[in-house]
C-alpha positions in Angstrom: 23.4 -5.2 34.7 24.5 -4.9 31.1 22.6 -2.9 28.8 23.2 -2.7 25.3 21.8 0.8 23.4 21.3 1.2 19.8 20.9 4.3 17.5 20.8 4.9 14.0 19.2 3.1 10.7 16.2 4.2 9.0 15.7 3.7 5.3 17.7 4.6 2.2 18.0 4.5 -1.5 20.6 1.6 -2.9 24.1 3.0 -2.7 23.5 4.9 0.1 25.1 5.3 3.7 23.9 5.0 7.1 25.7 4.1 10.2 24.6 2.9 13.7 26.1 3.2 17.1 25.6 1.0 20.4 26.5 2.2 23.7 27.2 -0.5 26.2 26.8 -0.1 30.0 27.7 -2.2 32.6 30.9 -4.3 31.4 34.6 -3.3 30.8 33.8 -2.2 27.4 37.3 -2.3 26.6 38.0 -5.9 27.1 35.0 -7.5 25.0 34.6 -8.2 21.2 31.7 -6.9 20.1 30.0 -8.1 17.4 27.2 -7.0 14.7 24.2 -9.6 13.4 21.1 -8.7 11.0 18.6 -10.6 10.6 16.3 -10.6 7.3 12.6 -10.7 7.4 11.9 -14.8 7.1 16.0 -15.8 7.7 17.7 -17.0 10.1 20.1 -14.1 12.1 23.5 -13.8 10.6 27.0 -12.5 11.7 27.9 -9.2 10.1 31.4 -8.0 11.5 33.3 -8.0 14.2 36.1 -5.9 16.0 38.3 -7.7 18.7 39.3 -5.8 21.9 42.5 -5.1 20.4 40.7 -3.6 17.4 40.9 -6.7 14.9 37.9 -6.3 12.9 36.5 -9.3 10.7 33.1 -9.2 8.3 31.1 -11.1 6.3 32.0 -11.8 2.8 28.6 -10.1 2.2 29.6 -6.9 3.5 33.4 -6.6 2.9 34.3 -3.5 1.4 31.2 -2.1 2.4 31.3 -1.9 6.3 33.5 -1.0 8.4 33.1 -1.5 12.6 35.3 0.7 14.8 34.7 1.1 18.8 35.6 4.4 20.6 36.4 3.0 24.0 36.0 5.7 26.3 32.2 6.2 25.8 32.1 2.3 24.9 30.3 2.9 21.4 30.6 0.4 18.5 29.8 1.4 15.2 28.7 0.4 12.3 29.6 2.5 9.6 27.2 1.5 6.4 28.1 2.4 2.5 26.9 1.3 -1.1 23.8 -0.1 1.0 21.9 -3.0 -1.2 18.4 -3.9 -1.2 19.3 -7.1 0.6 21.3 -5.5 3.5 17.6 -4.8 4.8 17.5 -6.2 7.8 17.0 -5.7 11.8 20.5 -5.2 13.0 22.0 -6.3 16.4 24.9 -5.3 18.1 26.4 -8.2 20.2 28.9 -8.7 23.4 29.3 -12.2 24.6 29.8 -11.5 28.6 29.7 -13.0 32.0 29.0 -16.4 30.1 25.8 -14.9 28.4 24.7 -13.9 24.9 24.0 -10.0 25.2 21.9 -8.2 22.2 20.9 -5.0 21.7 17.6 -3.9 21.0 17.5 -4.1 17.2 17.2 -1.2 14.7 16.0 -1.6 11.3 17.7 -0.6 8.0 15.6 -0.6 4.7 17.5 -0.3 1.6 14.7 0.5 -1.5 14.5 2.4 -4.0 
C-alpha cells in the first residue's frame, strides 16, 4: 500500500521561507516523478513543480525562482523548499506520485502567507 506523508507549512509573513517534506512508502521511490499541487481556498488545484526520477525539476511560472523541489532517495523524501512566500502562495499543498495506474496524494498541509 502506498502512503504518502507530509510535514512542514504553517504560516508566515510575505518574503518569508518555509519548506515541506513528503515521505513515500510503499513504491520504488526512486523510479517515480513526484510532483507538488496547491490548491487555493475557492480554485481549482494547480501543478506547482515537479522533479523527474532522474532529477529534472520543472515549476510553475508562478513559482519559478522561488521554489525549488529536490528528492533525497534513500529515505524517499521530496521537498519543497519555499522562499520570498506571497500572499497568494496560500494554499493547501499536495505532494503527488502517479503509480500503479493511480493518482496518489498526500494528505495536504497548509501554508498561509499574511502579514
Amino acid at each position: 500500500q502506498v502512503h504518502l506523508v507530509q510535514s512542514g507549512g504553517g504560516s508566515v509573513q510575505p518574503g518569508g521561507s518555509l519548506r515541506l517534506s513528503c515521505a513515500a512508502s510503499g513504491i520504488n521511490f526512486s523510479r517515480y516523478a513526484m510532483h507538488w499541487y496547491r490548491q487555493a481556498p475557492d480554485k481549482a488545484r494547480e501543478w506547482v513543480a515537479t522533479i523527474t526520477s532522474t532529477g529534472s525539476t520543472n515549476y510553475s511560472d508562478s513559482v519559478k525562482d522561488r521554489f525549488t523541489v529536490s528528492r533525497h532517495n534513500p529515505r524517499s523524501t521530496v521537498l519543497l523548499q519555499m522562499n520570498s512566500l506571497k500572499p497568494e502562495d496560500t494554499a493547501v499543498y499536495y505532494c503527488h506520485v502517479r503509480a500503479y495506474s493511480r493518482d496518489l496524494w498526500g494528505q495536504g498541509t497548509q501554508v498561509t502567507v499574511s502579514s
